[in-house]
N, C-alpha and C positions, 0 to 999 in steps of 0.2 A: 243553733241550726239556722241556714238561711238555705231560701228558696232560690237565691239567683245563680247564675251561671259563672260558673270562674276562668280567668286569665290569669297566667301564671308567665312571667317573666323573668328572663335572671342575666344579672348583668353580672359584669368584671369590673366590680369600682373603683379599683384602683386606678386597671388601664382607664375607664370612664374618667375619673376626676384626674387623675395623675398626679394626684397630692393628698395629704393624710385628709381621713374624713371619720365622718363617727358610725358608728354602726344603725342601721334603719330598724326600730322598732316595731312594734305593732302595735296599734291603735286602739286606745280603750275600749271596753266594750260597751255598748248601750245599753243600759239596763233600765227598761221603759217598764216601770212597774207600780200599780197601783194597790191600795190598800179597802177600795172602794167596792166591795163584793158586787153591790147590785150595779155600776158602770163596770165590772168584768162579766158580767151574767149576759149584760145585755149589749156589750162586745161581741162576746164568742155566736150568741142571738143571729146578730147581724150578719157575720162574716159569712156560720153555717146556712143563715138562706142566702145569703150573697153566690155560694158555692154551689149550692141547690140550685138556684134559678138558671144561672150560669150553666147549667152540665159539664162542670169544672171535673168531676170524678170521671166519669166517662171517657171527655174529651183527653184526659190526662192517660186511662188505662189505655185506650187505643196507640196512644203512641208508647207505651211504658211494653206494651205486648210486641212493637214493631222491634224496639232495642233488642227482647231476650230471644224474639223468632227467628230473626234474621240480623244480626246487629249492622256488618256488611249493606245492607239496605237503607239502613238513617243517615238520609242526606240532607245536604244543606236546606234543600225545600222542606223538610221538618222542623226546619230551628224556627221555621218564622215563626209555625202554634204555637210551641213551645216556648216561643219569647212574648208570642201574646197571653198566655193562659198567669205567663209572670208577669207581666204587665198588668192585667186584671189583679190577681189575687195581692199586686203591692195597693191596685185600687181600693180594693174591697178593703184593706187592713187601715187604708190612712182615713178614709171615710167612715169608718168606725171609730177611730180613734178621735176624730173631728164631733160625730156626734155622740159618743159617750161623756165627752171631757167635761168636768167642770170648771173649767177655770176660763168662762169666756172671755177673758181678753187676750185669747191667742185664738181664737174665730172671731176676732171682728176685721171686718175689711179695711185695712190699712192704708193708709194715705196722708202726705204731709199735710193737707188741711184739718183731715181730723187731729193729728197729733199737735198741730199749734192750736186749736179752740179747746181741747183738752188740754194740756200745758197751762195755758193762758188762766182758765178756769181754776187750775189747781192752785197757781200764782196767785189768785185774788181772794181764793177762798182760803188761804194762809196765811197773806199776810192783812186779809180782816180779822183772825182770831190772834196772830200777833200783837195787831193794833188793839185788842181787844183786854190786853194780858199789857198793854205795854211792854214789851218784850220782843225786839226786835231783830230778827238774825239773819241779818245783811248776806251773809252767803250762801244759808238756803233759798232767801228769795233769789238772790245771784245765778243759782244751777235751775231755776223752774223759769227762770227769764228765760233759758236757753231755747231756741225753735219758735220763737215768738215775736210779734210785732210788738209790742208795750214801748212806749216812747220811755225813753231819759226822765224826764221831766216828772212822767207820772211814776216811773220806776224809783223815783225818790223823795216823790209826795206821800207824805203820814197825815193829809189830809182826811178826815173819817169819814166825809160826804163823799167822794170823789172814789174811795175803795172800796164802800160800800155800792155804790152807782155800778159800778165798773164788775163787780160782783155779781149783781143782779142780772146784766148785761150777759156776761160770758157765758154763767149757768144758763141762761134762755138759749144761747148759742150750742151751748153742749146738749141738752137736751133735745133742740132741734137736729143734731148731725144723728143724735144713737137713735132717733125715729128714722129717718134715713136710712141707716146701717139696716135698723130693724125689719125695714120693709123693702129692702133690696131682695132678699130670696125669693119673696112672693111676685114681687113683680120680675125679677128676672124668668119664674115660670108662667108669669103669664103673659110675657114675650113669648118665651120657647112653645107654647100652646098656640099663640098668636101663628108665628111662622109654619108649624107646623102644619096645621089648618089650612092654610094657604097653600102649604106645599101640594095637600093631597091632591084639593080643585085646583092644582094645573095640572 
């Protein structure tokens, strides 16, 4: 089942392309499913007061009564609620989804700096327990170089001082960006309270 509005099109593919073509199929389906009771418990939680607070039911009956009383009467000035109340409720579902999830490395704020001090960090702390095993494998460190600054030079030193150095280094680095990461939500609302504040007294 989906909540949003459909467009229906249909062409002459032939006359369109006017040469042989393959037939358009239809799109797998999404099967967004977890096995985790208590992030589904506290999904459906969220959405139902998301819907509550919203007066998503209400706002929804009023126009659901306008369709079967008069249908004749549902004009385009009705699509707008109707495209906001969708707009809300894909809110409400993807911010549930956001905070139920567990697998926070698809909520962290992404950025080419972080993915190279992370990289970087994965690259030293690999090939110190290579170095560590003697055992060296040139083309995993190869694919974790990728998105990185690491020079030449050091990318083919088996030096133990200099990767352990270099180690120590990057973890400090990484560390400091997922504090960062971490503390961006709180300080982004206490921007948003900041300006707000302000708004009132003018």
């Amino acid at each position: 089942m989906c909540q949003h509005l459909g467009i229906i099109c249909d062409f002459d593919l032939a006359a369109h392309f006017n040469s042989s073509y393959s037939d358009i199929s239809a799109p797998t389906t999404r099967l967004l499913t977890t096995g985790n009771l208590k992030s589904i418990k506290q999904y459906n939680e969220y959405v139902k007061d998301q819907i509550k607070n919203h007066n998503i039911k209400s706002r929804l009956s009023q126009l659901s009564q306008k369709v079967y009383t008069d249908p004749s009467s549902f004009s385009l000035e009705d699509v707008i609620p109707l495209n906001t109340l969708d707009s809300q409720l894909t809110d409400f579902m993807l911010s549930g989804e956001k905070q139920c999830d567990r697998k926070r490395c698809q909520r962290q704020y992404w950025s080419p700096r972080q993915r190279e001090i992370a990289r970087t960090f994965s690259y030293w702390k690999q090939k110190s327990s290579m170095e560590l095993k003697k055992l060296i494998n040139w083309d995993q460190l190869n694919r974790l170089r990728t998105h990185t600054n690491i020079l030449d030079s050091e990318h083919s030193s088996l030096d133990p001082f200099l990767i352990k150095q270099r180690k120590v280094e990057s973890r400090a680095k990484w560390r400091a960006i997922k504090k960062e990461r971490n503390d961006l939500p709180s300080l982004l609302t206490r921007t948003s309270r900041t300006h707000g504040s302000k708004a009132q007294n003018l």
